[in-house]
C-alpha positions as CSV (number, residue, x, y, z in Angstrom):
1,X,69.2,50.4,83.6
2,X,69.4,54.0,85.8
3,X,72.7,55.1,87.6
4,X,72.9,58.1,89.9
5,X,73.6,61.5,89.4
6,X,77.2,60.9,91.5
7,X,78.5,58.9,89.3
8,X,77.2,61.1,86.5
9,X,78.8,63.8,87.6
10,X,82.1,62.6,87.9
11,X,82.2,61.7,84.7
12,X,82.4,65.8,83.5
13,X,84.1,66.4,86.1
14,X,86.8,64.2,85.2
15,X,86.9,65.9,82.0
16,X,86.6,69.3,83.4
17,X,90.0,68.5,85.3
18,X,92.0,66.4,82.4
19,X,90.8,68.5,79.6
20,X,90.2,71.7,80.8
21,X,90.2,73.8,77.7
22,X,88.2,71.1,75.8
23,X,85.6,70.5,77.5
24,X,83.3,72.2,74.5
25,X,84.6,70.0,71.9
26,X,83.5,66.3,74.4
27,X,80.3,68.3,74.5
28,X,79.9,68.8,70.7
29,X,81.1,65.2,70.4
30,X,78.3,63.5,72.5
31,X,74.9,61.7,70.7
32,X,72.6,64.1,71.0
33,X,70.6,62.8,74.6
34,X,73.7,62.7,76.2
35,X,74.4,66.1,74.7
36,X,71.1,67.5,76.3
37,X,71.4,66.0,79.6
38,X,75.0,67.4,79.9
39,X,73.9,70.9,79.1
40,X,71.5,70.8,82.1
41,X,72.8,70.2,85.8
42,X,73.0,67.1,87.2
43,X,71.7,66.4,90.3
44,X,73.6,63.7,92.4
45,X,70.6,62.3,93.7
46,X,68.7,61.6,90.5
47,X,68.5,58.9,88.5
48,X,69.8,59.1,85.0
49,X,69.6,56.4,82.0
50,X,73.2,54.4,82.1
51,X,73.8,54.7,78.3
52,X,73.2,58.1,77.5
53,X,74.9,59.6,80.6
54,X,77.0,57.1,81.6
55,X,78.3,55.0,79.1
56,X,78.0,57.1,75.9
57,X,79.8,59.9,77.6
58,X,82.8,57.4,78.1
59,X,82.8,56.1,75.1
60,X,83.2,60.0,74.0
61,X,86.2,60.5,76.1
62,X,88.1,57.4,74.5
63,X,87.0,58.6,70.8
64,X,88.3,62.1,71.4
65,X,90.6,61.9,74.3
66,X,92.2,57.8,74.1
67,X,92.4,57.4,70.7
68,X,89.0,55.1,71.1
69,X,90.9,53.2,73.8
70,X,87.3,52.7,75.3
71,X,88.9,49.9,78.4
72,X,91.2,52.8,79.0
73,X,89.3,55.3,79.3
74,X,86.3,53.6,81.0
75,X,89.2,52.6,83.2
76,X,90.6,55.7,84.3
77,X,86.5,57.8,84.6
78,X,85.8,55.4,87.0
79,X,89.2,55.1,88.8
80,X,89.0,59.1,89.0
81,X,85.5,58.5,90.4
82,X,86.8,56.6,93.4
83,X,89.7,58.9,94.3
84,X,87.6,61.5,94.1
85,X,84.8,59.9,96.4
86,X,87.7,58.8,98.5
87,X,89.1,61.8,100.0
88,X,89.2,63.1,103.7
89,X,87.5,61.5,106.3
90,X,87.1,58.4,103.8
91,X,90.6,58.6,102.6
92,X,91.7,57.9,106.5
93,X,88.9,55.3,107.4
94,X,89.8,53.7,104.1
95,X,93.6,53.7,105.0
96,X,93.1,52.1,108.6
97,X,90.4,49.2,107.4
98,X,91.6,45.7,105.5
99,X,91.7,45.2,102.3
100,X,88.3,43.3,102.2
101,X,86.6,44.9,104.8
102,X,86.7,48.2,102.5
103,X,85.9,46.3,99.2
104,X,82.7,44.2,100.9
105,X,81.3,47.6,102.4
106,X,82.2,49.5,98.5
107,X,80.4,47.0,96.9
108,X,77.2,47.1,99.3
109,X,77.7,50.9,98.1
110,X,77.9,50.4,94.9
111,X,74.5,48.9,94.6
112,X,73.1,52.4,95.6
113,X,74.7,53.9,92.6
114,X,72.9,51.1,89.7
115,X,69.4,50.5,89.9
116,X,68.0,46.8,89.6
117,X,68.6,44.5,88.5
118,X,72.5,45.2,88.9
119,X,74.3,43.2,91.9
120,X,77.6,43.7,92.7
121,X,79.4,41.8,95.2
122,X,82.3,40.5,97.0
123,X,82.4,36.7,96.0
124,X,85.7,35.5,97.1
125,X,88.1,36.9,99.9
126,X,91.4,35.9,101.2
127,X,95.1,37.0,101.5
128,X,96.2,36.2,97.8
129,X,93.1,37.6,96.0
130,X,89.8,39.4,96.5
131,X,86.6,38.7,93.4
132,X,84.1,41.1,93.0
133,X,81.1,39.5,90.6
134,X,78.6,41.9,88.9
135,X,75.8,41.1,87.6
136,X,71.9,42.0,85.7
137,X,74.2,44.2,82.9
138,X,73.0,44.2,79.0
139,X,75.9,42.5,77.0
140,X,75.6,46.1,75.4
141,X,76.6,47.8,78.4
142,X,79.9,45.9,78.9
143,X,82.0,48.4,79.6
144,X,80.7,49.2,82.6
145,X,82.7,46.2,83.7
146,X,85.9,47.9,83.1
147,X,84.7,51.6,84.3
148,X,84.2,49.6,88.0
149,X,87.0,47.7,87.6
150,X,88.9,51.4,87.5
151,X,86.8,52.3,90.4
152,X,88.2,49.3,92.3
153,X,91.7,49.5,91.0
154,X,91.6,53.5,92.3
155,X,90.2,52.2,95.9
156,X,92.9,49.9,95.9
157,X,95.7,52.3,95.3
158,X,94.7,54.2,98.1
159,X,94.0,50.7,100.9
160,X,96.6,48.2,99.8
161,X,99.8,48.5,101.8
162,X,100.4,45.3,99.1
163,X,101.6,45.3,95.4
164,X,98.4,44.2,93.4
165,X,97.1,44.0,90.2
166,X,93.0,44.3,88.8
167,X,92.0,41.9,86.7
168,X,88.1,41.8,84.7
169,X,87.2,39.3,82.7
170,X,83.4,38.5,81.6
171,X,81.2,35.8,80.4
172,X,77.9,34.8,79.1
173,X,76.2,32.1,81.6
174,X,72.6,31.0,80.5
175,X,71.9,34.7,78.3
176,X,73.5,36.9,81.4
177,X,76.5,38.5,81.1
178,X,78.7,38.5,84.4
179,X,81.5,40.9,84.8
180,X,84.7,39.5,87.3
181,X,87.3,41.7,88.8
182,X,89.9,39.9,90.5
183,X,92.5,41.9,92.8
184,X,95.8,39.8,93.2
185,X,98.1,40.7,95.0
186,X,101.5,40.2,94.7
């Protein structure tokens, strides 16, 4: 499985801005192709392998940053990655659009970002709650779950006029894993 550059490089650059005077030491602690690939630029608009630029990285923010609170910390990289996506223009389009309007066209975007087979999409819409279902993930790979979940969770933040809540929960139907965020709302 490939992921783009974007999201790539949100994930130093979350660490860049949280950690600034430690970004050496996350470097130091990386498996050695993620290592590699973070000593190079990364170009937005390549593709890049999810573990070892994606996930890896993560899981070497919760081991030095969260106290290996991987959830957490998958949580907050990707809830960073969608306020920092989110900002001008798309902060004010966001702000003015519904609730579901905003997650159906995220989720159409989000399929840019993961190459096949991963689908994400808006499965369920109405006033109480909003489910997004992803799918063609390796059960290796499940924290990307909670790393979009965050994404969602930082969308929301800045669209619901609401109180809400984001839920993710998986499970294993015939040998695929399927990862389900549920927005409540309050």
């Amino acid at each position: 499985m490939e992921i783009k550059g974007t999201s790539v490089s949100n994930v130093i650059s979350f660490v860049e801005t949280n950690y600034t005077n430690k970004v050496e030491l996350f470097k130091e602690k990386l498996p050695e192709k993620s290592r590699e690939l973070y000593d190079n630029p990364v170009f937005s608009s390549n593709w890049y392998d999810l573990d070892d630029a994606y996930l890896n990285p993560i899981l070497t923010i919760a081991n030095v940053f969260y106290n290996n609170e991987k959830i957490k910390a998958a949580n907050d990289v990707g809830k960073y990655s969608a306020l920092r996506a989110l900002k001008g223009v798309y902060k004010i389009f966001v702000q003015i659009s519904s609730v579901d309007f905003v997650l159906k066209r995220a989720t159409r975007i989000f399929s840019t970002y993961y190459a096949e087979p991963a689908k994400i999409e808006v499965s369920e819409a109405n006033k109480n709650n909003i489910v997004v279902t992803i799918l063609g993930f390796d059960e290796s790979q499940i924290l990307i779950f909670d790393a979009i979940s965050g994404w969602i969770n930082g969308l929301m933040s800045i669209v619901s006029k609401r109180e809400y809540f984001v839920d993710v929960k998986t499970k294993n139907e015939n040998g695929s894993l399927i990862g389900i965020v549920n927005v409540k709302f309050v």
